[in-house]
Kinemage of the C-alpha trace (Angstrom):
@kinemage 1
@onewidth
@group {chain A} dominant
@subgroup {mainchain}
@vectorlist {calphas} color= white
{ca unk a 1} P 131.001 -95.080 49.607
{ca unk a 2} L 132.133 -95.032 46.131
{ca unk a 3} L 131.316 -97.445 43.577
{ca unk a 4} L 134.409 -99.387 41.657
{ca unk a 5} L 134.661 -102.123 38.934
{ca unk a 6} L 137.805 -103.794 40.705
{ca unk a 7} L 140.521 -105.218 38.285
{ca unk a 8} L 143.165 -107.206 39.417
{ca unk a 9} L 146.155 -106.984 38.066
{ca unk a 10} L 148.931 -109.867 38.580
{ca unk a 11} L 152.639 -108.629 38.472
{ca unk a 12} L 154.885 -111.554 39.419
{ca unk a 13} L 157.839 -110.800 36.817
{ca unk a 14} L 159.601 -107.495 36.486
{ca unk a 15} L 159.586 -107.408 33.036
{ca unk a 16} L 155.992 -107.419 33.054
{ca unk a 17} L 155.737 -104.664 35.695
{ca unk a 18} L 157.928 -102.811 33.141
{ca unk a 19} L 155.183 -103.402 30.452
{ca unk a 20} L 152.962 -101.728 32.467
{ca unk a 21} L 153.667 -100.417 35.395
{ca unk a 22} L 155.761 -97.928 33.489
{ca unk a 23} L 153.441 -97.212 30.449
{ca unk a 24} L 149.946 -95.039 30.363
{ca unk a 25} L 148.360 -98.862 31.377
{ca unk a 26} L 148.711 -98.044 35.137
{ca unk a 27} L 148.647 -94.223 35.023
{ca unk a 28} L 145.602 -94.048 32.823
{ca unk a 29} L 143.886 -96.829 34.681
{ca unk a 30} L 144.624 -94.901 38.332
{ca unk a 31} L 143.089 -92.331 37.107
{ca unk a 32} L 140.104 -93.938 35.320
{ca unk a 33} L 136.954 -92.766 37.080
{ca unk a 34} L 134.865 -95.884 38.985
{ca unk a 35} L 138.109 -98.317 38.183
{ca unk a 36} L 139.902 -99.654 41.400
{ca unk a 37} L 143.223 -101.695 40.858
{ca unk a 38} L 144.296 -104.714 42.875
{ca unk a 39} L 148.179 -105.559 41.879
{ca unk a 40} L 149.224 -108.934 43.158
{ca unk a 41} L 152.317 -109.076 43.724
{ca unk a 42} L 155.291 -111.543 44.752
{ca unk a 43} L 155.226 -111.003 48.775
{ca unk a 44} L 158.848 -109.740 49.229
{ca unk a 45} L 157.794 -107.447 46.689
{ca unk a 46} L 155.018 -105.933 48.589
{ca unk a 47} L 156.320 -103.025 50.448
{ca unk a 48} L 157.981 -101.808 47.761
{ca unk a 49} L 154.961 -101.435 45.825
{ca unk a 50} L 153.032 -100.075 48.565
{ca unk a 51} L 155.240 -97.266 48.662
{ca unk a 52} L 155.811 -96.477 44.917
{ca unk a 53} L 152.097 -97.104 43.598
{ca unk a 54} L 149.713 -97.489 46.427
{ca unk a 55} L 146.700 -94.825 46.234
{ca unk a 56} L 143.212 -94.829 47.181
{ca unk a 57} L 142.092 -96.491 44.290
{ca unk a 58} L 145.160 -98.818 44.088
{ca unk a 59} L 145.138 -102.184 46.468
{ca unk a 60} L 148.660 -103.766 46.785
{ca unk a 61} L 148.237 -107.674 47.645
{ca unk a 62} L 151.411 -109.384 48.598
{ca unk a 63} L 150.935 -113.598 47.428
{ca unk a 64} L 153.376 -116.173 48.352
{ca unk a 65} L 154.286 -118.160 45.038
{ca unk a 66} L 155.239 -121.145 47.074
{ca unk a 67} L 151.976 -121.619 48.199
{ca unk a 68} L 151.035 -123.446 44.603
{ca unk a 69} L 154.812 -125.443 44.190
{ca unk a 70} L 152.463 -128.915 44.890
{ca unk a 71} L 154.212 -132.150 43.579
{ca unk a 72} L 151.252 -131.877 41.015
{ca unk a 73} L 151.843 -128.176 39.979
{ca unk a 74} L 155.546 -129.662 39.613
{ca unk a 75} L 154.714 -132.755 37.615
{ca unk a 76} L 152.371 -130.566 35.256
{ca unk a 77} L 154.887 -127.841 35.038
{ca unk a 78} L 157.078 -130.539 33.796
{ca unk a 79} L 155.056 -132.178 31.535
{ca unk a 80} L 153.488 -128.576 29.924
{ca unk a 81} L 157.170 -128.077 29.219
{ca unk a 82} L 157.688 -130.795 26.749
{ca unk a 83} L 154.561 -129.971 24.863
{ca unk a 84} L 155.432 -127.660 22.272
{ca unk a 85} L 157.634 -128.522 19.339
{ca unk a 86} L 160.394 -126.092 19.047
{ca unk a 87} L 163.704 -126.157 18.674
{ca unk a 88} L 164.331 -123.892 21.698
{ca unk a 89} L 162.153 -126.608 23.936
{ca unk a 90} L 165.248 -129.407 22.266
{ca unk a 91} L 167.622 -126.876 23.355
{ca unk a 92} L 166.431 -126.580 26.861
{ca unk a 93} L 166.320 -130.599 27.361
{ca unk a 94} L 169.856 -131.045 25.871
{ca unk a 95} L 171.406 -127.908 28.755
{ca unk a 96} L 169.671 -130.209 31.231
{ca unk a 97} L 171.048 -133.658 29.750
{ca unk a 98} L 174.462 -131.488 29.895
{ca unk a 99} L 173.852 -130.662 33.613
{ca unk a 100} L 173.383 -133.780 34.869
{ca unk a 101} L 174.635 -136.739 32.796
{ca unk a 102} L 173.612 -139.678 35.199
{ca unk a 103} L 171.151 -142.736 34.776
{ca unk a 104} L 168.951 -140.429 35.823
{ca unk a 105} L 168.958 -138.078 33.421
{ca unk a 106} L 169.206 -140.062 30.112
{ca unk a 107} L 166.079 -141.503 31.528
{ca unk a 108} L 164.517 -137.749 31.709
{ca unk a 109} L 165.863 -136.205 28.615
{ca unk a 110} L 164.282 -139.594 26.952
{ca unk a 111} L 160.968 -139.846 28.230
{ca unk a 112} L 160.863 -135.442 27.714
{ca unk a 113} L 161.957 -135.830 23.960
{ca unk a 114} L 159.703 -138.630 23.789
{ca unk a 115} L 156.372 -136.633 24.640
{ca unk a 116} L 157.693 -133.652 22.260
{ca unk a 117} L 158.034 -136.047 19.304
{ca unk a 118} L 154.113 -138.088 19.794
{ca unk a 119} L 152.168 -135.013 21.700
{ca unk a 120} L 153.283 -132.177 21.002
{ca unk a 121} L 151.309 -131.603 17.745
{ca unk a 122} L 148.364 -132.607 19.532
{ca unk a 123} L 145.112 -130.050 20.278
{ca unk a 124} L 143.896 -133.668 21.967
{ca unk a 125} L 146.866 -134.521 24.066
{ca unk a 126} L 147.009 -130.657 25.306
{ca unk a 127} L 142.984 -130.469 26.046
{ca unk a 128} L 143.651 -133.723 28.208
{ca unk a 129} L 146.681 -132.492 30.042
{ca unk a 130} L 145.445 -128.520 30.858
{ca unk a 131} L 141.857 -130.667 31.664
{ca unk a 132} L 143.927 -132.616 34.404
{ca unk a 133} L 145.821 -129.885 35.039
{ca unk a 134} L 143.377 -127.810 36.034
{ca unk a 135} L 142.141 -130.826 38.420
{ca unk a 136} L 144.908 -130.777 40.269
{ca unk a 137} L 145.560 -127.109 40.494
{ca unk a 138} L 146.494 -125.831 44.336
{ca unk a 139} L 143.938 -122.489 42.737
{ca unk a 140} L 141.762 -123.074 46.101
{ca unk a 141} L 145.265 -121.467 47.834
{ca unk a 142} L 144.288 -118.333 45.766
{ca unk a 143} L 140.668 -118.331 46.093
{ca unk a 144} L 140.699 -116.130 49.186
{ca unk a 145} L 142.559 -113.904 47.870
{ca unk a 146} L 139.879 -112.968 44.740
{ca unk a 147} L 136.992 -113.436 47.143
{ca unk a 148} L 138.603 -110.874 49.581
{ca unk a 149} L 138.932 -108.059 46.641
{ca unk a 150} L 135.602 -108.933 44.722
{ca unk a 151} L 137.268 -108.787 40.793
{ca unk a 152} L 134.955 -108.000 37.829
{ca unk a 153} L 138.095 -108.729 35.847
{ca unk a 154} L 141.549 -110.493 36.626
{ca unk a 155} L 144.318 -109.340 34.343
{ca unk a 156} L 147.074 -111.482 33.637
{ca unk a 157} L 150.361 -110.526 32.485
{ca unk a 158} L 152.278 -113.083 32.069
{ca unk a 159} L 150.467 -115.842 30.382
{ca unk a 160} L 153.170 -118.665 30.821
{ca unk a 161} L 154.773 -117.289 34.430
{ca unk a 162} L 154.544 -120.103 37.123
{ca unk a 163} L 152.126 -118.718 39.344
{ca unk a 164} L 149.842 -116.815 36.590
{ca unk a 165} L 148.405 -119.828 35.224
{ca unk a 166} L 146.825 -120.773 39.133
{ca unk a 167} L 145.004 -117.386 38.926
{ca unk a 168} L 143.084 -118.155 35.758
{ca unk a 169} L 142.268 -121.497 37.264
{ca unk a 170} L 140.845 -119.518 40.529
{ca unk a 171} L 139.325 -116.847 38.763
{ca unk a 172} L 137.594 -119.528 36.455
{ca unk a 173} L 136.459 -121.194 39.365
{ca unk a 174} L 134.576 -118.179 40.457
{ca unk a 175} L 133.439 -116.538 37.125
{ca unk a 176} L 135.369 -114.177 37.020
{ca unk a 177} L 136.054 -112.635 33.312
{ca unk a 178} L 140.154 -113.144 32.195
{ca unk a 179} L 142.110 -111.253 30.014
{ca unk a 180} L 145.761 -112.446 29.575
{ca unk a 181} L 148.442 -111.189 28.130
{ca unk a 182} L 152.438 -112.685 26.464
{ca unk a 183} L 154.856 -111.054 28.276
{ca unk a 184} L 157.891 -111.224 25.849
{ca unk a 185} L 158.334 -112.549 22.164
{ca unk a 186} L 160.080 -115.883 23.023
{ca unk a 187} L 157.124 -116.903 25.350
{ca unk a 188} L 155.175 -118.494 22.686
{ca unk a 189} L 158.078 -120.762 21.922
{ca unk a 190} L 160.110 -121.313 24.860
{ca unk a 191} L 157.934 -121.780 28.033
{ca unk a 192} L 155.919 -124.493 27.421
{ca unk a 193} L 152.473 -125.108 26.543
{ca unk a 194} L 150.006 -122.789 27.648
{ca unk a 195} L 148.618 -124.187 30.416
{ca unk a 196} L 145.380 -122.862 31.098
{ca unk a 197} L 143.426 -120.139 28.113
{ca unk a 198} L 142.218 -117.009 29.513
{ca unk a 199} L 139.221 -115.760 27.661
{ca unk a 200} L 140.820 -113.372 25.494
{ca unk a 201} L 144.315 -112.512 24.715
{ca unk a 202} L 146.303 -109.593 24.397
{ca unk a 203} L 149.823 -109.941 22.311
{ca unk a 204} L 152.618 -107.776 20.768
{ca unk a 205} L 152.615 -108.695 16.947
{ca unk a 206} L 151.217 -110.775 14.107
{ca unk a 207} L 153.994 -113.553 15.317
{ca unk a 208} L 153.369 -114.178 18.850
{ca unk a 209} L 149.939 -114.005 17.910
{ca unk a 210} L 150.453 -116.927 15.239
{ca unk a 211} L 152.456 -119.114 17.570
{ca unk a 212} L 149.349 -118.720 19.934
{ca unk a 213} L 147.375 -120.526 17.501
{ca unk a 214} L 149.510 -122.794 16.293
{ca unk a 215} L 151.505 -124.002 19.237
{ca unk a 216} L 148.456 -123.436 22.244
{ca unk a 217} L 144.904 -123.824 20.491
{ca unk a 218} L 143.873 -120.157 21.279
{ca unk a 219} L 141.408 -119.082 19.267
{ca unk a 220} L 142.884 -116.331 16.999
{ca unk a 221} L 139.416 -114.371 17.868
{ca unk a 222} L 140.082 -114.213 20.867
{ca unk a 223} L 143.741 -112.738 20.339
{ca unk a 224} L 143.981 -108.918 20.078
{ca unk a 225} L 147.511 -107.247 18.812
{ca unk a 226} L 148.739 -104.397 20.392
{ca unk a 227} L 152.045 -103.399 20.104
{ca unk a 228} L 154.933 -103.248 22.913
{ca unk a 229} L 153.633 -100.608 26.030
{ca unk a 230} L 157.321 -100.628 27.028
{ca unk a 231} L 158.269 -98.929 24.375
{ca unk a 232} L 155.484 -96.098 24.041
{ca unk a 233} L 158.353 -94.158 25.986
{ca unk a 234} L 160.879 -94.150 22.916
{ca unk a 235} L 158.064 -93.848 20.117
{ca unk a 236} L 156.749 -90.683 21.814
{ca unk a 237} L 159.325 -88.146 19.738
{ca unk a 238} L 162.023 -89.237 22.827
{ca unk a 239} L 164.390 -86.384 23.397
{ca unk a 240} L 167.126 -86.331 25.963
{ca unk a 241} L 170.351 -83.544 26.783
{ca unk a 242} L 173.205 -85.248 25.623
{ca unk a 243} L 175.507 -83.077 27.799
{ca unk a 244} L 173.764 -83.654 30.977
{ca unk a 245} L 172.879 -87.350 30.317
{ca unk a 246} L 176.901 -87.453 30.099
{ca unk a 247} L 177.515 -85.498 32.903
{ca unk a 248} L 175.602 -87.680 35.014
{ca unk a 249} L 177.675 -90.634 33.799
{ca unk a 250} L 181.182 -88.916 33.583
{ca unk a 251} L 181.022 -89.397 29.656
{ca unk a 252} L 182.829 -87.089 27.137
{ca unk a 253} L 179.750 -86.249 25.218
{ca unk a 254} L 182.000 -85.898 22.016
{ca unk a 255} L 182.519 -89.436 21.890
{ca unk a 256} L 180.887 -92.178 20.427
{ca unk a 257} L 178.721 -93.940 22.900
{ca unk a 258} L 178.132 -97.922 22.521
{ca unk a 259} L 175.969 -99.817 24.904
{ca unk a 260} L 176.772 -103.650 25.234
{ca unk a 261} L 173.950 -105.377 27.115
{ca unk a 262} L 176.170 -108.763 28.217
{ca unk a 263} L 174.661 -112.045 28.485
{ca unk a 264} L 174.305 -112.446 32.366
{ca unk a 265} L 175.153 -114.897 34.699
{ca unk a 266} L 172.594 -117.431 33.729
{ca unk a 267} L 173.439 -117.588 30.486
{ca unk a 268} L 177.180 -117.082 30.615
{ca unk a 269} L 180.459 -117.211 32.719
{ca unk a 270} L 182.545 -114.997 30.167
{ca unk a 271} L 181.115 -111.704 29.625
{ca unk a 272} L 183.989 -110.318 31.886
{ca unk a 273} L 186.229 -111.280 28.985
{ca unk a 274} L 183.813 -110.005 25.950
{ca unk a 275} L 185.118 -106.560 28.178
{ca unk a 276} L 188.652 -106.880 28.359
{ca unk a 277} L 188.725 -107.921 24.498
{ca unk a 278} L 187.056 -104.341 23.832
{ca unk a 279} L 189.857 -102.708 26.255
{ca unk a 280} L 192.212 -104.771 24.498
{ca unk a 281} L 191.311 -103.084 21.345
{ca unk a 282} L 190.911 -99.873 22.207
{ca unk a 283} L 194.751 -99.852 23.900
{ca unk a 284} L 195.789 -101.591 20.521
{ca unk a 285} L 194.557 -99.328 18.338
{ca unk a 286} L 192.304 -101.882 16.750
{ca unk a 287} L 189.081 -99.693 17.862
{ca unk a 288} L 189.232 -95.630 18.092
{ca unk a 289} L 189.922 -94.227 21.205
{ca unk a 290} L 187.036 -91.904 21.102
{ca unk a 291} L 184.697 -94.406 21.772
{ca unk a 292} L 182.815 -95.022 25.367
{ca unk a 293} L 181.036 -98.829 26.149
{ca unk a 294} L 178.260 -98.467 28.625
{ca unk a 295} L 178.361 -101.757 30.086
{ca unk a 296} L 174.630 -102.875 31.309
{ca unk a 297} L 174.039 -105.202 33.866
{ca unk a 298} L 170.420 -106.713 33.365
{ca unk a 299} L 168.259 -106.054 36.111
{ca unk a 300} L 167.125 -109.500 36.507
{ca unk a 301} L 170.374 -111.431 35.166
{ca unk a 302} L 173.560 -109.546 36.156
{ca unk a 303} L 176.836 -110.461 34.295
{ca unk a 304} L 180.164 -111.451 35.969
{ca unk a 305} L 182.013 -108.670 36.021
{ca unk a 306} L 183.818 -109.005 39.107
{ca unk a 307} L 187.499 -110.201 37.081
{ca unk a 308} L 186.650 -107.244 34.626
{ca unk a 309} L 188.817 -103.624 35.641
{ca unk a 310} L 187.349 -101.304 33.760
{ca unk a 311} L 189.134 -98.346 32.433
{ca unk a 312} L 188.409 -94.468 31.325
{ca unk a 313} L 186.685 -96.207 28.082
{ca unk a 314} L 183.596 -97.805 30.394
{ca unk a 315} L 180.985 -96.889 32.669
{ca unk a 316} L 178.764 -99.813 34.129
{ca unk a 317} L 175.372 -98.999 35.003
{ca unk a 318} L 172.495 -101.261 36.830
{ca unk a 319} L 169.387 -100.712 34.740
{ca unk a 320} L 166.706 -100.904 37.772
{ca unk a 321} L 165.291 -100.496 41.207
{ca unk a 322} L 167.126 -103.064 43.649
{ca unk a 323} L 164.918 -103.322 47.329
{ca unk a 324} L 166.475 -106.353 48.515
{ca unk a 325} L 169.421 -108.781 48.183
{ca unk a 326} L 169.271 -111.124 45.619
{ca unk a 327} L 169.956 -111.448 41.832
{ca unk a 328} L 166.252 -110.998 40.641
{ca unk a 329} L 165.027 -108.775 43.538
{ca unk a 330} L 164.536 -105.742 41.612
{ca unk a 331} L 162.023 -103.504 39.397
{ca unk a 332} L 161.585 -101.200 36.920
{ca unk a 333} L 160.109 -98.063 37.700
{ca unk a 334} L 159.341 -95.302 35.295
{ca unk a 335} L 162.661 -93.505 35.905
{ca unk a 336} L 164.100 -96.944 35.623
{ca unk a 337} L 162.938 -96.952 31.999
{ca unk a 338} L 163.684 -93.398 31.371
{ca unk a 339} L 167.546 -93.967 31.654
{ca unk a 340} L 167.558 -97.133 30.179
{ca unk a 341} L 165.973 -95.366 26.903
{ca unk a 342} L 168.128 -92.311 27.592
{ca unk a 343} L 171.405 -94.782 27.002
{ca unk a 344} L 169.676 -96.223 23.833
{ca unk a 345} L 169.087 -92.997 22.486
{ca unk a 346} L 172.622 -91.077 23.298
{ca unk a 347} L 174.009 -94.704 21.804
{ca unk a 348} L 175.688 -94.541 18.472
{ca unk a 349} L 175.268 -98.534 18.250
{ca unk a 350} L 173.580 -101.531 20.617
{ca unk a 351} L 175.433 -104.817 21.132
{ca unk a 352} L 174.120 -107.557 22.967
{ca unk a 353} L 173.778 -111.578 23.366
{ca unk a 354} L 170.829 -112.607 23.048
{ca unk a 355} L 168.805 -110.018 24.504
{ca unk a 356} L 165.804 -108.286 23.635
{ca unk a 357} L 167.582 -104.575 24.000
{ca unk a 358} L 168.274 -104.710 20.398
{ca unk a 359} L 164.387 -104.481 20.023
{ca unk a 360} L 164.650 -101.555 22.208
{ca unk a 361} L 166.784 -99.634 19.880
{ca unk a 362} L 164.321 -100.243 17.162
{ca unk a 363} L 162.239 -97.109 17.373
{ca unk a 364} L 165.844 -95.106 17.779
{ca unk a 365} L 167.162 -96.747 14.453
{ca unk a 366} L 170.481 -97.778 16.324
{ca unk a 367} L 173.064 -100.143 14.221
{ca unk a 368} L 172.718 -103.834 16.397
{ca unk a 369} L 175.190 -106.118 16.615
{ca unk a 370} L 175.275 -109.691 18.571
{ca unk a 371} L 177.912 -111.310 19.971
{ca unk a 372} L 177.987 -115.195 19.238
{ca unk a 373} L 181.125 -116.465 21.245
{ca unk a 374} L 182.644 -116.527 24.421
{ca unk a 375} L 185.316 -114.712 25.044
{ca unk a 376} L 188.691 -116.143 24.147
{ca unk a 377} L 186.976 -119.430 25.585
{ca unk a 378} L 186.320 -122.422 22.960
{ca unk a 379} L 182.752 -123.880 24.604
{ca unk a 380} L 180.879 -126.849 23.360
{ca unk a 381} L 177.957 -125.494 21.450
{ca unk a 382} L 175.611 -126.739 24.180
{ca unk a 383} L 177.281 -124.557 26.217
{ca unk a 384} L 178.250 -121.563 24.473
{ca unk a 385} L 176.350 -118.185 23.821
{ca unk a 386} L 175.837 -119.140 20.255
{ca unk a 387} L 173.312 -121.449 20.890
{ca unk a 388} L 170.813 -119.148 22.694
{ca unk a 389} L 170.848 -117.608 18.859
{ca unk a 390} L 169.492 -120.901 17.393
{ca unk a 391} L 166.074 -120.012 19.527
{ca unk a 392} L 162.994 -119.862 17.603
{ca unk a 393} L 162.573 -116.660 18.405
{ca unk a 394} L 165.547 -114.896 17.902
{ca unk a 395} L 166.361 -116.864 14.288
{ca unk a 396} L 163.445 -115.005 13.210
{ca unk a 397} L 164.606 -111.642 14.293
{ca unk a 398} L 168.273 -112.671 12.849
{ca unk a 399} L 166.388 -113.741 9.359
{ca unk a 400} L 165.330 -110.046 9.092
{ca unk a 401} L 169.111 -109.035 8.742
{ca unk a 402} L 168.316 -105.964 11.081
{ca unk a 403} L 171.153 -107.226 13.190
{ca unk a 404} L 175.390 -108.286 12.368
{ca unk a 405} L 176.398 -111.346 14.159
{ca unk a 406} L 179.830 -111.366 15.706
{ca unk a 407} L 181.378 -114.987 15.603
{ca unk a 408} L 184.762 -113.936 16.233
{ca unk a 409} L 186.509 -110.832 17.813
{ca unk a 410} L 188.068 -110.040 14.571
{ca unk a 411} L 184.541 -109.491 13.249
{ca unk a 412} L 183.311 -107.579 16.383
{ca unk a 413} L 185.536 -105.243 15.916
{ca unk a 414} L 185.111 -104.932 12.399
{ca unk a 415} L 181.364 -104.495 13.027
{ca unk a 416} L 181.922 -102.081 15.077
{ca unk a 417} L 183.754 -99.332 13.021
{ca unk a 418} L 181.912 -99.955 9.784
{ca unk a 419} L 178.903 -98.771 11.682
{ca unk a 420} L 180.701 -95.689 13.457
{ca unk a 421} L 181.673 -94.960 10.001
{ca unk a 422} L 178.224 -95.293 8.180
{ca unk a 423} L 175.176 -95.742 10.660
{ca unk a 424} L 172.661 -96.060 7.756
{ca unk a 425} L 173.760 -99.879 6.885
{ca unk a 426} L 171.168 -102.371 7.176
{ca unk a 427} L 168.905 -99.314 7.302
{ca unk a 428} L 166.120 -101.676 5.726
{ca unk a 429} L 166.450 -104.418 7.633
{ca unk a 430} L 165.813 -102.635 10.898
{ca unk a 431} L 163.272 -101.270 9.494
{ca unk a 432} L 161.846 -104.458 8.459
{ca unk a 433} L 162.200 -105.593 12.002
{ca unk a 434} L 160.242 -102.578 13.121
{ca unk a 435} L 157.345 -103.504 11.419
{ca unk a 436} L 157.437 -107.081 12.333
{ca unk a 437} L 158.076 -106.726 15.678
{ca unk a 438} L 157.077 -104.001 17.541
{ca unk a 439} L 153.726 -103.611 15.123
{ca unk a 440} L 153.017 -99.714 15.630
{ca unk a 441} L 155.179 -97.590 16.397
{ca unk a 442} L 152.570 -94.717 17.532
{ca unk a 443} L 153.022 -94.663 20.948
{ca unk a 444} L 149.685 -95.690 21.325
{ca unk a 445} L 150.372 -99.417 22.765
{ca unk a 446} L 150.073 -98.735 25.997
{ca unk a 447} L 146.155 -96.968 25.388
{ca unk a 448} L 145.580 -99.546 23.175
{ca unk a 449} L 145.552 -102.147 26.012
{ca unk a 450} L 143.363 -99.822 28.305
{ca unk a 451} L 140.925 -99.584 26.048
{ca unk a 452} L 140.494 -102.954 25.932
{ca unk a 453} L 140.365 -103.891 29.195
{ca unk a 454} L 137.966 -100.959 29.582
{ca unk a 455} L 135.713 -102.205 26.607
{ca unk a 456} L 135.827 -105.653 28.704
{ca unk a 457} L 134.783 -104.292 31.631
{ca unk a 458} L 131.977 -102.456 30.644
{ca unk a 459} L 130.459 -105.970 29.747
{ca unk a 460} L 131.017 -107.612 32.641
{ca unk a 461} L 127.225 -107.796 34.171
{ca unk a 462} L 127.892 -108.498 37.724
């Protein structure tokens, strides 16, 4: 019988199964010699990874999240919420305030913006709370589930997911040596406290890796940077037929390709009308004619589209793997994230609401621009698009310049064919972004993470 160092690997979000599921992290670790892989996964989710990744080295585990929604996983949830003080954490109180205005909810939103203001600054006050916490954590629900697969090392991907958290209690618990990782770049700032500190840490750039310090005591030797694995794919000299990527999409290749990531429907009602204003222009003659909009839906978030015709100017495309009904029931495979970089690269400039596909375009050098108002619609500012912009995380990526912000459709359009006319403006600025961002842009993210866990492994003494 062979011998394995078993490391689980939890995979509750899609976007993290993107991070690694479709860079060298899984295929390098499959293939590692003496390494067996347990993925825990959500259990709707399980067949479908059975059949795209199980091998003999690779264990699929299917785990039903509702097994840790306790009233005190709720209550701590809560409270982990309101300790962290960022603007984006206000935001998030106010859309609830907005949602429900009763006695009720004044009460809330006070007693929420009240522990912000006196805790949030305070190492003490988040010791105490992750201390009871992790008292109270339903991690006994998950303890059968490490004893069953014998871990030398549990690897978390999402750091600040729901469920994530439970498994570092459990694995604590039994000894078991954590590594843990930020999914996305808002995490640090819009999810909370942390609420339980995996032994070490790995995160994207110097920025996430400052807000781990600063807003969730981790120790900053504990934190190693590695880049973004999901985009290893586009840093890797990425190279694509134009005519046959067009072909498959019924695309003139001769025209100017523009992919427009909408919000989706959790975050707006009017991206069907951001589309009509762009076939508006085009049949006015306020944009060219020999442009094509790709219209994304989000794999996770799909927009409303349903009031939208589109015409010979757009193609919509689902980025992603659907198995089931269901908004979120989807993943990205490697295919998935071949095409999605395929659109990015063919593009001749990426607009979006706030949206991380701008990021994507980085290592392609694409001209970004966000849109910043809803459709011919005049919205509150708690609920228009234009707040999600005010977000800690994506003021910082605005403050770089690397992207033009739309407020009106006058200048959208503008936007729009100054950059088909020069592509190299705010050259800099995305370059600036680059660097602050996505750290390396080797290609090398992905190994860089393997390593790691590798170099962990090979301490682990049991």
């Amino acid at each position: 019988m062979k011998e394995y160092k078993t490391i689980g690997i939890c995979l509750f979000h899609l976007l993290a199964s993107r991070n690694i599921m479709t860079s060298d992290i899984f295929s390098v670790l499959r293939g590692t010699a003496g390494i067996r892989l347990v993925l825990f996964v959500p259990s709707y989710k399980k067949d479908f990874f059975i059949r795209t990744y199980e091998s003999e080295n690779v264990i699929i585990q299917g785990v039903d999240e509702q097994m840790v929604n306790t009233r005190a996983f709720t209550f701590f949830k809560w409270l982990s919420f309101c300790l962290i003080p960022t603007y984006t954490v206000y935001l998030r109180h106010r859309e609830r305030l907005q949602r429900n205005p009763s006695f009720w909810g004044y009460c809330k939103y006070g007693l929420s913006r009240m522990i912000s203001r006196l805790c949030a600054r305070s190492p003490a006050v988040h010791a105490a709370v992750r201390a009871c916490d992790g008292w109270f954590s339903p991690y006994r629900n998950l303890l059968p589930y490490l004893n069953r697969h014998r871990l030398n090392l549990l690897f978390v991907t999402d750091v600040f997911s729901e469920i994530e958290p439970i498994f570092l209690h459990a694995a604590r618990k039994r000894g078991i040596r954590t590594v843990g990782m930020v999914r996305s770049w808002d995490n640090t700032t819009t999810k909370g406290l942390l609420r339980t500190i995996p032994d070490s840490m790995i995160v994207n750039n110097n920025i996430i890796a400052e807000e781990a310090v600063r807003f969730h005591d981790v120790l900053r030797e504990s934190i190693s940077i590695v880049g973004l694995p999901q985009f290893d794919m586009a840093c890797r000299n990425f190279n694509d037929d134009r005519v046959l990527f067009c072909r498959r999409l019924g695309i003139d290749p001769l025209k100017n390709i523009i992919f427009f990531g909408p919000a989706g429907m959790f975050l707006s009602d009017t991206d069907w009308q951001l589309c009509e204003l762009l076939k508006r222009a085009i049949s006015e003659g306020v944009l060219p004619a020999s442009v094509h909009f790709i219209v994304s839906k989000h794999p996770g978030d799909p927009p409303l589209l349903d009031r939208f015709v589109p015409d010979a100017h757009f193609t919509i495309v689902s980025i992603g793997t659907p198995f089931a009904t269901g908004p979120k029931v989807s993943e990205m495979t490697v295919a998935d994230q071949r095409f999605l970089v395929s659109c990015l690269f063919h593009s001749a400039i990426i607009m979006c609401i706030s949206s991380t596909v701008g990021m994507d375009s980085l290592p392609f050098d694409k001209p970004q621009i966000m849109v910043e108002f809803d459709g011919w619609e005049q919205k509150p500012y708690i609920e228009s698009v234009a707040r999600h912009h005010d977000e800690d995380h994506m003021r910082k990526y605005l403050k770089t310049g690397a992207v033009r912000v739309a407020r009106t459709p006058e200048e959208w359009f503008r936007s729009i064919r100054e950059y088909l006319y020069d592509p190299s403006l705010d050259r800099k600025n995305r370059s600036r972004a680059a660097r602050e961002q996505l750290f390396n842009l080797d290609g090398q993210s992905g190994m860089r993470v393997v390593r790691y866990l590798l170099a962990v492994i090979s301490q682990e003494k049991h």
